[in-house]
C-alpha positions in Angstrom: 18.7 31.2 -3.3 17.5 34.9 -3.4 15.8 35.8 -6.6 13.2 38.2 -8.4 10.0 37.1 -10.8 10.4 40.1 -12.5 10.9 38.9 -16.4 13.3 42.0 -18.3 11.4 43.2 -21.5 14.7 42.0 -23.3 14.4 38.5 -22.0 10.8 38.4 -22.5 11.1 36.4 -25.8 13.2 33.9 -24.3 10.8 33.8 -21.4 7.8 32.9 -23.9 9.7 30.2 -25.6 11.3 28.4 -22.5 7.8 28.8 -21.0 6.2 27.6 -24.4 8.8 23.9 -23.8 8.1 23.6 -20.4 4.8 23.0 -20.9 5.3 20.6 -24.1 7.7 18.7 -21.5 5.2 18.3 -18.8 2.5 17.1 -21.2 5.0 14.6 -23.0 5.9 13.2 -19.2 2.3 12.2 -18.5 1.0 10.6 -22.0 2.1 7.2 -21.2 0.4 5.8 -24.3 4.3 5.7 -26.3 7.0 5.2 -25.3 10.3 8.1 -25.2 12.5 8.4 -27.9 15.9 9.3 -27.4 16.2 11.2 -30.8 13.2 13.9 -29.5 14.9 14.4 -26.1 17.9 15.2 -27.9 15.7 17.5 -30.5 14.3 19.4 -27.5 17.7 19.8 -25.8 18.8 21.5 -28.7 16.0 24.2 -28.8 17.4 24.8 -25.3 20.0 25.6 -25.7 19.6 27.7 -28.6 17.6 29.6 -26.2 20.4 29.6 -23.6 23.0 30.7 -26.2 20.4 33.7 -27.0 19.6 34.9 -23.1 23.5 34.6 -23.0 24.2 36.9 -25.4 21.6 39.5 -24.7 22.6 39.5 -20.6 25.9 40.0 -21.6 25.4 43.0 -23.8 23.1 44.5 -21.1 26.0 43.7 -18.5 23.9 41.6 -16.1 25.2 38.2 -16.4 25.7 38.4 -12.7 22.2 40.1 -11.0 20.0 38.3 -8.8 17.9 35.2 -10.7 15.0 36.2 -12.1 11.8 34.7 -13.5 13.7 33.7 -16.5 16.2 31.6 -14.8 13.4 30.0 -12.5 11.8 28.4 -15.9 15.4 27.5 -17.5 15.7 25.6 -14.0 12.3 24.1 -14.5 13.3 23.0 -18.3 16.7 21.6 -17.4 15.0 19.5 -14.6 12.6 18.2 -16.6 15.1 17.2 -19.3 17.4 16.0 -16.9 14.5 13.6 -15.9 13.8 12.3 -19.5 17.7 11.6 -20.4 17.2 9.3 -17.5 14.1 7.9 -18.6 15.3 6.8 -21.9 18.9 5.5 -20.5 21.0 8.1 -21.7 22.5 8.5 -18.0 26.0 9.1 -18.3 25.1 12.1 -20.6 26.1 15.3 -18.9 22.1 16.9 -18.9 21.1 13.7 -16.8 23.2 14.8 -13.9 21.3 18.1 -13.4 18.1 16.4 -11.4 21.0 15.0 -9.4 22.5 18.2 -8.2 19.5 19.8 -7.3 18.5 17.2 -4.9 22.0 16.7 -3.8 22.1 20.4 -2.8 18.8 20.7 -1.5 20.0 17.5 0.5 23.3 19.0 1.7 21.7 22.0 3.3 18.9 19.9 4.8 22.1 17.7 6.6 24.0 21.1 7.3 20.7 22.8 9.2 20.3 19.5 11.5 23.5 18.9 12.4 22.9 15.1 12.5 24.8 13.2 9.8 28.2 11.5 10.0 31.5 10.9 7.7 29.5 7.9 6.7 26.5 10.1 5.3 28.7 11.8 3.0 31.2 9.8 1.4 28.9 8.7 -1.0 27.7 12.2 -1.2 31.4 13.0 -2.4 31.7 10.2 -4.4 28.4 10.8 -6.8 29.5 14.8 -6.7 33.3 13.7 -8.4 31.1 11.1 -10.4 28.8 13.9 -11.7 32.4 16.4 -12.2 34.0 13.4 -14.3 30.7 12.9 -16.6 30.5 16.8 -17.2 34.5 17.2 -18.2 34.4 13.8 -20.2 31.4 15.4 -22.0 31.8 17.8 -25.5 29.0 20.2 -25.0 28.8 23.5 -25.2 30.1 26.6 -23.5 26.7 27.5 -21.9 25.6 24.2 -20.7 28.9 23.3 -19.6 29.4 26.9 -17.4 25.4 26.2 -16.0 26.1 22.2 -14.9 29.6 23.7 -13.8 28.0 26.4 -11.7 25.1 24.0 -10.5 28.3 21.3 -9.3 30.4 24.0 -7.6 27.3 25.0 -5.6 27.1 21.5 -3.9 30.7 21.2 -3.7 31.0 24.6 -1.6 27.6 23.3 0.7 29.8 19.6 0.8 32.7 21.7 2.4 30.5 23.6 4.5 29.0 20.5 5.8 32.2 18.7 6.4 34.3 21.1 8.2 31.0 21.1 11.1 32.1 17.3 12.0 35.6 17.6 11.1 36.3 19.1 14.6 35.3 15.9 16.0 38.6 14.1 17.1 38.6 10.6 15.0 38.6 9.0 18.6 34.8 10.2 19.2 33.8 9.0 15.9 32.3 6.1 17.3 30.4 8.0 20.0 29.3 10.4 17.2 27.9 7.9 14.9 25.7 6.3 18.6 24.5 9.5 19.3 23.7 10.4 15.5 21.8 7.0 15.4 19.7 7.4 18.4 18.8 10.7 17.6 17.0 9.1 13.8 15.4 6.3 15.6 14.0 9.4 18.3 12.8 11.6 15.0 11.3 8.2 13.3 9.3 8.0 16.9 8.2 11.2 16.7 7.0 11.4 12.9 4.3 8.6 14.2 2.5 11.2 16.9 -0.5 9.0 16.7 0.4 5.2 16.4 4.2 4.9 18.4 3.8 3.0 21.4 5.7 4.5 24.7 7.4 1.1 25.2 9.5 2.0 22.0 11.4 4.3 24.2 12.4 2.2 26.5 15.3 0.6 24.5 16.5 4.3 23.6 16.5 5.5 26.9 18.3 3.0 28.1 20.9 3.0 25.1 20.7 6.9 25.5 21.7 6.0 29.7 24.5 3.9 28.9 25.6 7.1 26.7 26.1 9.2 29.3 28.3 6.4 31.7 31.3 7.4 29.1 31.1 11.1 30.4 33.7 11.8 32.9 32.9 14.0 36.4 33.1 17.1 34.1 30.4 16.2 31.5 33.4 15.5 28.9 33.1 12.3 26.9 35.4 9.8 26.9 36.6 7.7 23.7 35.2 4.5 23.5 38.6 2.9 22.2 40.8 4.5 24.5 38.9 5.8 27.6 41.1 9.1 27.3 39.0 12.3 27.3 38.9 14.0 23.8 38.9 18.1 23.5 38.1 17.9 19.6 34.1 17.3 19.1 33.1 17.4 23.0 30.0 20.2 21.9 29.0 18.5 18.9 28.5 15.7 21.4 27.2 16.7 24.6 24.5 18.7 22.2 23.6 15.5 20.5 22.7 14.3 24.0 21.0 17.3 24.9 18.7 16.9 21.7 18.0 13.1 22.6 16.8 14.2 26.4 14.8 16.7 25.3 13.3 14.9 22.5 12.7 11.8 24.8 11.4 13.7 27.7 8.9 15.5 24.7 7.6 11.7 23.5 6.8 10.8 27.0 4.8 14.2 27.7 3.0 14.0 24.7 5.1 18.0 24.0 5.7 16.6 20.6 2.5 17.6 18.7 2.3 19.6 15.8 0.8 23.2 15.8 -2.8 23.1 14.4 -1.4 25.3 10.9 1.8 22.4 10.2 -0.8 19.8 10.5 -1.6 20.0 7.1 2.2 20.2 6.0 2.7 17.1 8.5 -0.2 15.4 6.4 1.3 16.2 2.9 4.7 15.2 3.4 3.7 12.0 5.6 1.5 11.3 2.5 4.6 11.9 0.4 7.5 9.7 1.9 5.3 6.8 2.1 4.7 7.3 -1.3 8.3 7.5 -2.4 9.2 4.6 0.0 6.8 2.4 -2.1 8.5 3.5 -5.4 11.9 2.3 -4.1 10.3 -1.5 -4.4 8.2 -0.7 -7.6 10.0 1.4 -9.2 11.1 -1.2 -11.9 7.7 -1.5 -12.9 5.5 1.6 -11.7 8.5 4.3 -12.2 9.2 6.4 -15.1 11.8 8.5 -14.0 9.9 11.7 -15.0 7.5 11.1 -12.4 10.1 12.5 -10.0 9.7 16.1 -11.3 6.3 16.6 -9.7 7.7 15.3 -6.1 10.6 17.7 -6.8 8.6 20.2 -6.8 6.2 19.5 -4.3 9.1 19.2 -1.7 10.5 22.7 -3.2 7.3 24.4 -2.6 6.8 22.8 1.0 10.7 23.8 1.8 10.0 27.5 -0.2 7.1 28.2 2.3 10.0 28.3 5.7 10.7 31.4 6.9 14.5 31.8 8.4 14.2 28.3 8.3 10.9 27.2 10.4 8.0 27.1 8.8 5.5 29.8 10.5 2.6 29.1 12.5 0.0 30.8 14.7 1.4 29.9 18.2 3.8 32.3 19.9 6.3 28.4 20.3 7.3 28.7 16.7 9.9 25.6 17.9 6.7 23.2 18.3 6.9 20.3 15.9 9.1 21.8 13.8 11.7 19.2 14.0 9.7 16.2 12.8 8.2 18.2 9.6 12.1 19.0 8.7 13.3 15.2 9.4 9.9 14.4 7.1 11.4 16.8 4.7 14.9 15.7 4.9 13.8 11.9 4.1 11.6 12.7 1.2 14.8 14.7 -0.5 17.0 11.5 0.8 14.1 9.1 -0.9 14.2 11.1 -4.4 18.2 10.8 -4.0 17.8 7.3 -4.3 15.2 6.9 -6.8 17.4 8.9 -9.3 20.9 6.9 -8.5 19.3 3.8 -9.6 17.8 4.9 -12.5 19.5 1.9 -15.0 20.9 2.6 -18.6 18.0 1.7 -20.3 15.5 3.1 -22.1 12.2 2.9 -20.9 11.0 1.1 -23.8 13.4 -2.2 -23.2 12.6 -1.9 -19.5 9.7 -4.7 -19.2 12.5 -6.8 -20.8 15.0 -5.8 -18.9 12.8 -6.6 -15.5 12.4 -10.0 -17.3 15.9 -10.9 -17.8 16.8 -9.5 -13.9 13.9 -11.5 -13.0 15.3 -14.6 -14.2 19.0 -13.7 -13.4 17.9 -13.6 -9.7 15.9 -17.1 -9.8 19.4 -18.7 -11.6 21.5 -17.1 -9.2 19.3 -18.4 -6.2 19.5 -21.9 -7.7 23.1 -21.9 -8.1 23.4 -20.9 -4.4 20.6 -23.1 -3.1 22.9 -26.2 -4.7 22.7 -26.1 -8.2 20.4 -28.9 -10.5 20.5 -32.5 -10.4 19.4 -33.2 -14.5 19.4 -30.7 -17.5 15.8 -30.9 -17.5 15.2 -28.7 -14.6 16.8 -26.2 -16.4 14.0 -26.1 -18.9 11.6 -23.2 -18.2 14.5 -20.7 -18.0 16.0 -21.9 -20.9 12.7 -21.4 -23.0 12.0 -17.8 -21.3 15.8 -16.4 -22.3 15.3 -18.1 -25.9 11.8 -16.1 -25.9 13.6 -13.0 -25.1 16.5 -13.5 -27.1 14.5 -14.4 -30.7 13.0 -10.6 -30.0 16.3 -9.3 -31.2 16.6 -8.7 -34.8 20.3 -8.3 -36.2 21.3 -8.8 -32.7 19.1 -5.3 -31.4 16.3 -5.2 -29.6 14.2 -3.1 -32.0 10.8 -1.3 -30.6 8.5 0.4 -32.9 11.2 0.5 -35.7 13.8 2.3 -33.0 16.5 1.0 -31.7 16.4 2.3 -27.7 19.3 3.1 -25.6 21.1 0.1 -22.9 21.4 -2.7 -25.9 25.0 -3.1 -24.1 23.4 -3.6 -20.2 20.3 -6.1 -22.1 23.1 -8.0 -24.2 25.4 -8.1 -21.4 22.3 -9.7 -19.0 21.6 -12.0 -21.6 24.3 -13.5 -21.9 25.2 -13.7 -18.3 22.2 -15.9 -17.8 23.3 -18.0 -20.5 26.4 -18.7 -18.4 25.2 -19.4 -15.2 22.7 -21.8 -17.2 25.7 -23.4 -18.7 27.4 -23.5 -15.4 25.0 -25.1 -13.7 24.6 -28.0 -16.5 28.0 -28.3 -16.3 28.0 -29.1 -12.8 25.3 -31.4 -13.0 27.3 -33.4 -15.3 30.1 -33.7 -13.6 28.2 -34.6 -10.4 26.2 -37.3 -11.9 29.7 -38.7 -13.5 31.1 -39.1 -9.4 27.8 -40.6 -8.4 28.4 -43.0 -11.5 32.0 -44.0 -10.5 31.0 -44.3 -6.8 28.2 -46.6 -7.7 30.8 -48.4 -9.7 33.2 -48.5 -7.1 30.7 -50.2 -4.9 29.5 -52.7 -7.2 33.1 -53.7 -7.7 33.9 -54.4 -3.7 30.2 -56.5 -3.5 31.8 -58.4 -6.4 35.2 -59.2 -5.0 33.3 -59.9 -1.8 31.4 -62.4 -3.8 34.4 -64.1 -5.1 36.0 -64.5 -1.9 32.6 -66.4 -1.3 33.3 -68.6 -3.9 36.9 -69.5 -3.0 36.3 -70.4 0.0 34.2 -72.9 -0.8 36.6 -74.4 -2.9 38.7 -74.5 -0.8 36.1 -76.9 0.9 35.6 -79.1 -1.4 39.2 -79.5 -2.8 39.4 -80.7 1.5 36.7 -83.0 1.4 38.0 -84.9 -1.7 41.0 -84.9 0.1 39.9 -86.6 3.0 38.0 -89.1 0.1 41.4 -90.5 -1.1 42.9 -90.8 2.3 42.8 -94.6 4.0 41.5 -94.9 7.8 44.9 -95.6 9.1 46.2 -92.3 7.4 43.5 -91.1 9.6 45.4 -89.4 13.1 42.7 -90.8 15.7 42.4 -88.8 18.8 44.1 -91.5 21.8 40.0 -90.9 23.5 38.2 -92.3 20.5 38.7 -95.8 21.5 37.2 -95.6 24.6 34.2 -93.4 23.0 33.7 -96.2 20.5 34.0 -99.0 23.5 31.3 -96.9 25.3 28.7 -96.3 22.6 29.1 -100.4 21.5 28.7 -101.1 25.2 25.5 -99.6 25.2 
């Protein structure tokens, strides 16, 4: 965005004080000895805006409400960041100032996507879908004419780059989609090979080049790409394609020629936003525990000063091939504003003071919930340890509020709400338990009963014995029916 850092003499006053908060705000986000409190985010905000309501006034006396940006609106952009940032931090995220940090990325984001060319429908639905979240939050929200006109400017900004970006894929006929989102793909996986000059191994290609082969078999005799679905050749979307392909050759035939090395001056712009996306890729594991969201202001910046420095967007260099490298310092670029994207959507509603218990009770939410689905318990007892760690936690409430230092921070709701969802799937378990040892009980029962009318069985039967043998007792020989052969056995056996 064009602008001037001349500062009017009639804004000057405004400049100071803006200028005088900035740097209160920068100091307050690095003294991690206490923790935010909602109440002086929400004093400072105020003081903003009584300084916004002022530069208002005077610009429009002096008829320039619409000149070019100048210094002045450079600092109120570095203020309203800054506060964006610490409504986050202490869980006040649905308020309409948290959304600012938001659509500065997004937009920064937006025209990263729109200069590459390589993004798909998939990319920015939820692109769309945070931008009508954000527009919901600030017309649900009662503040005040200026902040509502600057967040409302800021939102139609990205929505104009979101239409600009769209209508450059929406010539691709629906058909091609899937060939889109291939090439798309393979083009990444290329720029993640190439953002590694000094440690990818040539075999990686290999896979790509054949995938980028099989590419081209859907071409027809004509160099037109067929649908995948159909096999009919699509007009809509047949450049956007065969320039995809184009890309992947070149970048392919680059890797394998070693053509892909940076220009000695964007080495050390290579080296600082390397050094910056793996540091953002560890925060999106720690962040629960290593991440206030303030933090994110200084990499803001740093990735606005780095993007600042291109000129008609390449950065310059010394070599007459201005082209060389340029691609992997903008992919670099692109993922360190796609990194910060996701660090600020999952910034929870809570303040940063209930966070360590908040990690605690997710902590113990996930162990429950990998019990339950590892087969549930088989006595109370193993229940135990969790059962003493959410009692722990809960007796830190007083009057049902988790209270720090005599405040009462923001996300009580989210920390009440996780509470007692661990008390249910506690009780669930126990419950199942129960009832499982209760079958095993009537089973075992079952199969004592059947070894005992086996038993008796037993036992009749050899009743039935005896009641035969006393029989035969009372019975006389003659009533006895003698086989017509025992005489002759009997002659025999006297005989000898």
């Amino acid at each position: 965005m064009p602008h001037t850092n001349d500062v009017p003499d009639s804004e000057r006053e405004v400049f100071d004080s803006l200028t005088e908060i900035r740097s209160k705000l920068s100091a307050l986000k690095k003294d991690r000895s206490q923790y935010l409190n909602s109440k002086d985010v929400q004093t400072v905000y105020g003081k903003v805006m009584s300084h916004v309501h002022e530069l208002h006034k005077i610009r429009k006396a002096n008829h320039t409400e619409n000149e070019i940006a100048n210094r002045v609106d450079q600092v109120l952009d570095d203020v309203f960041q800054l506060l964006s940032l610490f409504f986050l931090a202490v869980g006040l995220t649905k308020a309409a100032p948290a959304t600012y940090a938001s659509l500065i990325t997004v937009q920064r984001l937006l025209e990263h996507l729109s200069e590459s060319k390589v993004y798909t429908h998939h990319d920015l639905t939820p692109i769309k879908q945070r931008l009508d979240e954000i527009e919901q939050i600030i017309q649900e929200s009662s503040v005040e004419e200026e902040e509502h006109s600057l967040l409302k400017n800021k939102l139609q900004e990205c929505l104009d780059e979101y239409k600009t970006v769209e209508h450059k894929i929406d010539g691709v006929s629906p058909q091609l989609q899937s060939l889109l989102e291939k090439l798309v793909s393979l083009r990444r996986r290329l720029l993640g090979v190439a953002s590694r000059p000094d440690s990818f191994d040539p075999k990686e290609l290999e896979p790509l080049e054949a995938e980028l082969q099989e590419l081209r078999t859907h071409r027809d005799s004509e160099g037109k790409f067929q649908s995948l679905e159909t096999g009919q050749v699509v007009v809509g979307g047949q450049r956007v394609l065969n320039g995809l392909l184009d890309d992947c050759t070149i970048m392919i035939n680059d890797l394998h020629a070693h053509n892909f090395k940076l220009d000695k001056t964007l080495e050390p712009i290579y080296e600082r936003l390397l050094t910056l996306k793996t540091t953002l890729e560890d925060l999106l594991v720690t962040r629960r525990w290593t991440l206030r969201e303030t933090d994110l202001y200084t990499y803001q910046k740093q990735l606005q000063e780095i993007d600042d420095t291109r000129v008609n967007g390449k950065f310059p260099t010394s070599s007459e091939d201005s082209s060389k490298g340029q691609f992997v310092l903008l992919y670099l670029l692109r993922r360190c504003y796609a990194f910060v994207y996701k660090l600020l959507e999952s910034s929870e509603p809570v303040s940063e003071a209930l966070q360590p218990i908040h990690n605690q009770l997710s902590t113990v939410r996930r162990c429950l919930l990998e019990v339950k689905r590892m087969g549930g318990i088989n006595s109370a007892r193993e229940l135990y340890p969790y059962q003493m760690k959410l009692a722990s936690l809960d007796n830190l409430r007083e009057d049902g509020k988790f209270v720090v230092d005599g405040q009462v921070p923001e996300g009580q709701g989210t920390l009440t709400a996780l509470l007692a969802e661990c008390y249910d799937i506690c009780e669930e378990m126990k419950i199942e338990a129960e009832d499982r040892e209760e079958e095993e009980g009537e089973q075992h029962d079952e199969d004592d009963d059947e070894g005992l009318y086996e038993h008796d069985d037993d036992e009749e039967d050899d009743d039935d014995d005896d009641q035969q043998d006393d029989i035969y007792d009372e019975l006389e020989p003659e009533d006895y029916n003698v086989p017509s052969y025992a005489p002759s056995i009997a002659d025999s056996e006297l005989k000898n």
